[in-house]
N, C-alpha and C positions, 0 to 999 in steps of 0.2 A: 504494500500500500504506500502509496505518495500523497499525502495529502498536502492542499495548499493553501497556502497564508498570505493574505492581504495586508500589508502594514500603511493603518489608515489612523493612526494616533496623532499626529505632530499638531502643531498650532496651524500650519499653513500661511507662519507670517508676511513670506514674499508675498502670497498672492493677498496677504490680506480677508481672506473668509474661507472656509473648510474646503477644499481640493476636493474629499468625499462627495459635497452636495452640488459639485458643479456641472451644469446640463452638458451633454455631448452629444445630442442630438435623438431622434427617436423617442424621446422620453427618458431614454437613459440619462445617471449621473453617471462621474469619474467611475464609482462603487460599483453602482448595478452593472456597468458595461465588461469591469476587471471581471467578477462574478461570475457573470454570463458568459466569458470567452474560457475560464477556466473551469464551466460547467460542459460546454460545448467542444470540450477537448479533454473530456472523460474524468477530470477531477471531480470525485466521487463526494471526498469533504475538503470542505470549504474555511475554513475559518478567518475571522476578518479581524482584528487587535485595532481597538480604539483608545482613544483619550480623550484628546480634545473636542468636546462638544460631543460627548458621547451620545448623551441620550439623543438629540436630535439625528445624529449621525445614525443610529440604528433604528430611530421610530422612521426615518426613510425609509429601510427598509422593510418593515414590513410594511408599506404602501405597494407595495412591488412583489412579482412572483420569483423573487430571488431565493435559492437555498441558499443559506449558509450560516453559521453560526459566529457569533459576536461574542470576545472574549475583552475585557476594558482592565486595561495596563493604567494600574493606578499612577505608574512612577513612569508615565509617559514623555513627561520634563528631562528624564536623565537621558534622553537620546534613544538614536533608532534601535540602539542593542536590546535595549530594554525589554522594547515591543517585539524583537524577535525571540528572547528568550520566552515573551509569554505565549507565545503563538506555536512556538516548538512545544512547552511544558499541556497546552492547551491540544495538542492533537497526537501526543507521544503514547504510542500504545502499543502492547504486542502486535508486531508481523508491519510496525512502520519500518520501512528500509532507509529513506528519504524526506524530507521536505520539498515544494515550490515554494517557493518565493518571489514576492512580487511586490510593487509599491503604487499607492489608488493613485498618482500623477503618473502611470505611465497606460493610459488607459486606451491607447490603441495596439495593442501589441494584439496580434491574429492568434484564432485558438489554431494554426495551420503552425505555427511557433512551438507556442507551447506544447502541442503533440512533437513536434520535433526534437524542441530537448528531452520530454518523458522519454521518445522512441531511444536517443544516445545513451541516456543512463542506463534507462533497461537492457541495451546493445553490450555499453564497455563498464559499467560499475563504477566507473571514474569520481571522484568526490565530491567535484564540484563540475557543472552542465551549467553552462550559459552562451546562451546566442551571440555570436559576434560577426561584425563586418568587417576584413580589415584590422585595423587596432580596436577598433570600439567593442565594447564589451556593453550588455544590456540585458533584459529583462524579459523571461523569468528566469531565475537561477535555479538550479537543485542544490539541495546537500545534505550528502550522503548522515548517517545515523552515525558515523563512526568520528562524525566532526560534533555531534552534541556535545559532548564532554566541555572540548576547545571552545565550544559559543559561551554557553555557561561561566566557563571561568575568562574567558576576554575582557578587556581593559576596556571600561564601558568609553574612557576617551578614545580609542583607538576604533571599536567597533569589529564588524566582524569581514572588513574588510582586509586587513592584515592574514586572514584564515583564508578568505575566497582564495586570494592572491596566490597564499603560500602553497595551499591544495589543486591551482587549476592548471591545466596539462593540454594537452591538443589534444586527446581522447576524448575530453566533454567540454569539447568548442563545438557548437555547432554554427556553420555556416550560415544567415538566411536572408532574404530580402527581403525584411521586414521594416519600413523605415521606424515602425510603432513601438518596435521595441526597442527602440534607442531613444526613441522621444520623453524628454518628463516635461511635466509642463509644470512650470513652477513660481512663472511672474504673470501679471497680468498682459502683459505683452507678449507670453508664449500662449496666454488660451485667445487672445484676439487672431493671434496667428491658425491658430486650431480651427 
């Protein structure tokens, strides 16, 4: 099992109002669209890590015929580690091999991806599974069960990106043309752009 995690707690200060609640067309938000493209590319459980503005952030959705389950990172101030350990600790169960990993500001990335990296993890067992172009590296990521230990005890300054780094290999690079999943949108002038 690979279940996947939405990290939708921060403040969302660049943009100045919640990233989670912001339309992207169709009626979808940031949220519902992540959701939907990681239900739509066989991610079975869902889990979403909130903070900021929580309640409003999850009475969304249930306006919406979203699965997925909402788990709220009290200590959501201390940075994105935070909310990744509660989103692992939140879906860690016998026969998890794996996490996704994903973030609500990268909300066009095609579930035609995310089947793509699932396909390479399950392919090579590699650590760490993330789509890249070229140099760019993007989203979603996996990681493997054998890197929980290293997330948990990581340097909440550093994060868990010192781990990505150290753990990723060309075995779980996956190739794709996706521009979505290299896109975050994070100022008000990336979603005017959107």
């Amino acid at each position: 099992m690979i279940p996947g995690i939405v990290l939708a707690a921060g403040r969302s200060s660049r943009m100045g109002r919640p990233k989670a609640l912001l339309p992207v067309g169709d009626g979808d938000t940031f949220l519902s669209r992540v959701i939907a493209t990681l239900r739509a590319a066989a991610v079975d459980d869902v889990v979403v890590v909130l903070g900021h503005e929580a309640e409003a952030i999850a009475g969304s959705l249930e306006d919406r015929d979203v699965q997925a389950r909402a788990v709220v990172n009290a200590d959501y101030d201390r940075g994105q580690l935070s909310s990744l350990i509660a989103g692992v600790h939140a879906v860690d169960r016998p026969g998890v091999s794996a996490v996704l990993v994903t973030l609500v500001d990268v909300p066009l990335v095609s579930a035609d991806t995310v089947r793509a990296v699932l396909e390479r993890y399950r392919a090579t067992g590699a650590l760490i599974v993330r789509p890249v172009r070229g140099p760019r590296h993007g989203h979603p990521l996996i990681i493997d069960r054998a890197l929980f230990g290293a997330i948990f005890a990581a340097d909440p300054a550093a994060g868990a990106k010192p781990i990505v780094r150290a753990h990723a290999s060309p075995a779980g690079e996956v190739e794709v043309d996706d521009e979505g999943a290299f896109r975050d949108i994070d100022t008000p002038e990336d979603y005017a752009s959107l």
